[in-house]
N, C-alpha and C positions, 0 to 999 in steps of 0.2 A: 540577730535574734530571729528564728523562725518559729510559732505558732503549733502544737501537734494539734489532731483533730477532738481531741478534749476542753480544747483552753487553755491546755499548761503552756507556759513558755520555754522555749527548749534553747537554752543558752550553749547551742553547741556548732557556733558560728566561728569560737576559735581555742579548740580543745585544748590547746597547750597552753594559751593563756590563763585558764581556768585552774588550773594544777595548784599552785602554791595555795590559794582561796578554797578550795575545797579543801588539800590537807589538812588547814587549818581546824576549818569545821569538822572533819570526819571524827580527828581526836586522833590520837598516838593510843594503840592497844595492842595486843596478842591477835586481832582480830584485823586490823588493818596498817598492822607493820608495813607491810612489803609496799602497798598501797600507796599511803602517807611518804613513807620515804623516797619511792617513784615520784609521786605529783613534786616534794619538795625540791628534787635536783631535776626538773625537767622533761625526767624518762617516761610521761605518762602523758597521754590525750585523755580529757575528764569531755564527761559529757551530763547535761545538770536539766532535768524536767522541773520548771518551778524558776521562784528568785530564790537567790542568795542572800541570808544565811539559810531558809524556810525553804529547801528543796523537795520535791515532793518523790522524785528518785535519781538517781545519780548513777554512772557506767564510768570505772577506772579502766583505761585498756593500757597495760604497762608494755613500755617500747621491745621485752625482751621474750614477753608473751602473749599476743595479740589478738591470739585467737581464742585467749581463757580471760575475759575483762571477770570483772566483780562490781557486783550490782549492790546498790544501798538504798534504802530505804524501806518501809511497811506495809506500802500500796503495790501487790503486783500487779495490776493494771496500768499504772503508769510508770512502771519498770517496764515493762511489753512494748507501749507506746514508745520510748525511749529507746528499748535496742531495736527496736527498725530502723534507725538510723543511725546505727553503729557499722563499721565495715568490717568485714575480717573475723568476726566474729564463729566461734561452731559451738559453743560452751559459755554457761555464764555460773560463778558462783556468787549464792546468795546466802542470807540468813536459814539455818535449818526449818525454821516456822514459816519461810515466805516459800520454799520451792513447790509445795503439792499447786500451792492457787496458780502460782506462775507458770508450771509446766503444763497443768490444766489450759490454760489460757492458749500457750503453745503448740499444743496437742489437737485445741482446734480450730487454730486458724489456719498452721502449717496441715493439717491432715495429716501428723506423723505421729509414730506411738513417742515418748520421752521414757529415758531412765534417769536414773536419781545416783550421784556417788557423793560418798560423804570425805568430808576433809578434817580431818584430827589437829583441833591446835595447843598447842604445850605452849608453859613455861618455864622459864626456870629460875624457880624464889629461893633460893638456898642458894651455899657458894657450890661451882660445880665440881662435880668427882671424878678428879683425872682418873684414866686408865693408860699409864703406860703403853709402849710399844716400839719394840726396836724399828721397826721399819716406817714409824710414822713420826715428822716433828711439824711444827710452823715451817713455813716458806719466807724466806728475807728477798727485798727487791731484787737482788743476785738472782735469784731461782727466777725468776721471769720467763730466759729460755726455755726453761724445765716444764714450764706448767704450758707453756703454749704451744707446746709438744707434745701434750695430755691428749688423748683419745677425746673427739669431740660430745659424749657425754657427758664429759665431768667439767667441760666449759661450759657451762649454762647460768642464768641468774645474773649475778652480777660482775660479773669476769663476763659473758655476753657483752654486756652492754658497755663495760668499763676498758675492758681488756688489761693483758694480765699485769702490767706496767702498774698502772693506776691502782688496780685493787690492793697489788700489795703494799704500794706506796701508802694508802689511806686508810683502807682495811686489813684484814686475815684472811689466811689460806693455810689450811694444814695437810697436806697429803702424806699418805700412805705412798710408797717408793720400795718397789722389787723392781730390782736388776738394773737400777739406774731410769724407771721410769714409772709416772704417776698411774699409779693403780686407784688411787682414792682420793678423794677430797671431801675436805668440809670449810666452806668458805663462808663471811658472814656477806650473805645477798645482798642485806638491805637495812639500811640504819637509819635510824627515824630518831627523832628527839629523846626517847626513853627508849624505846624497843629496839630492838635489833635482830634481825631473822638468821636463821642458819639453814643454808643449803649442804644438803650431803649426798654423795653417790659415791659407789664402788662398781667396778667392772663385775663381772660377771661371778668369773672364774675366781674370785678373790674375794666373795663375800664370805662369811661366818668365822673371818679369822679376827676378828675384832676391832679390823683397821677404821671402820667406821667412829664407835664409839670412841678409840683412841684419837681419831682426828678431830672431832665434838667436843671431846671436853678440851682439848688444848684452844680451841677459835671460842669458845665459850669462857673460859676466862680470861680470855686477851679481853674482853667483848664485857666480861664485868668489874676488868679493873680498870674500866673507864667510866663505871658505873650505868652500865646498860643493862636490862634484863633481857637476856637472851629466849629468844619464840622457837619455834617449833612448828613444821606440819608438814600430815603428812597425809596419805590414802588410808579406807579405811580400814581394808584389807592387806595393808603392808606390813603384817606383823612384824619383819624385822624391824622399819625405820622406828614403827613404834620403841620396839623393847631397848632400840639403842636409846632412844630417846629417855627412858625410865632408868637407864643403867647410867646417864650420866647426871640425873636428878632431876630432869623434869618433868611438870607434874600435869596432867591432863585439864584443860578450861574452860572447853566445847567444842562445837563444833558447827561447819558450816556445810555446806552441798551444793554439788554442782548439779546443776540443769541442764541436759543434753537431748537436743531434740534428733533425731535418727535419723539418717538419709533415708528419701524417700528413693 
């Protein structure tokens, strides 16, 4: 346990042990799916300003992306306090109400200007609405080859960290497939007690053909007939992920904002 120059106590002597015990506390939501599910299998270094259960701010840095943790709690001053002694860091997302104080705070200690992006979180409370598509079905552990043969944008999330063996054995992947290889995916990232997140990407050249939404809603009901409700997010400028997101039934729940302080 190390002391920050506040008085808080900074229980971040052994991040990975910390994981399960925060899950816990943080709560299973549309808000910290990805989060929760990281700390519960491992995948995540927590770092905790305060005692437990009574933290006064908290930093999830998930093993698959390290450089974008998410900050919890009210106080952005000992949110600040606390990512000083985060590594790896270049990006923090936080509560939409917490980012003016904290980026302020950053603004003048670093001496750099901050912007602000917002982060879109859906979910989906209704059963979801396939959209057909010849070229897109689920992946069976067989496809394994297939998918690890994917263009490395569309391995990201939890095929990262799992590889692609494991996800399909435990999880979904639905891809999109022109000319015998994955053009799309929508895999479920991250599965927590109730929620379950969905990650989705298409190549470039292969977007507006529908393959997204078609891959969405086939890993969204694998995803509900196990009785999970499937999350959602996205940028807040993405208008496409958004409107796939709406065309297979989910419904917008807030939002959160990253805080990005600018190279000097």
């Amino acid at each position: 346990m190390t002391t920050g120059n506040d008085g808080y106590s900074a229980l971040s002597t052994d991040p990975k042990g910390l994981g399960e015990p925060l899950g816990s506390i943080l709560g299973d939501s549309p808000f910290t799916a990805i989060a929760v599910a990281r700390l519960l299998r491992g995948q995540a270094r927590a770092y905790i300003l305060g005692e437990l259960p009574h933290f006064r701010a908290a930093v999830v840095q998930t093993d698959d992306a390290p450089e974008e943790p998410t900050g919890y709690g009210a106080d952005a001053a000992a949110l600040w306090e606390l990512l000083r002694g985060v590594p790896g860091w270049t990006c923090v997302e936080v509560a939409d109400e917490l980012a003016p104080a904290l980026g302020e705070l950053m603004a003048q200690e670093l001496g750099v200007a901050v912007r602000y992006y917002g982060d879109l979180h859906y979910a989906l409370q209704r059963p979801a609405l396939l959209w057909p598509h010849p070229a897109v079905r689920l992946l069976a552990p067989d496809d394994a080859p297939l998918l690890e043969a994917a263009p490395p944008e569309l391995r990201g999330g939890g095929l990262r960290l799992m590889g692609a063996r494991a996800l399909l054995a435990e999880g979904y992947v639905a891809a999109g497939i022109v000319d015998g290889r994955v053009v799309a995916t929508a895999q479920l990232s991250a599965r927590g007690p109730r929620y379950a997140d969905i990650g989705v990407h298409t190549l470039e050249p292969y977007r507006r053909r529908g393959l997204c939404a078609a891959a969405a809603s086939l890993v969204a009901q694998a995803a509900q007939a196990e009785g999970l409700t499937p999350v959602w997010s996205t940028g807040e400028d993405n208008r496409a992920s958004q409107a796939a997101a709406r065309k297979v039934g989910f419904t917008y729940v807030g939002r959160m904002t990253y805080v990005i302080p600018q190279q000097s």
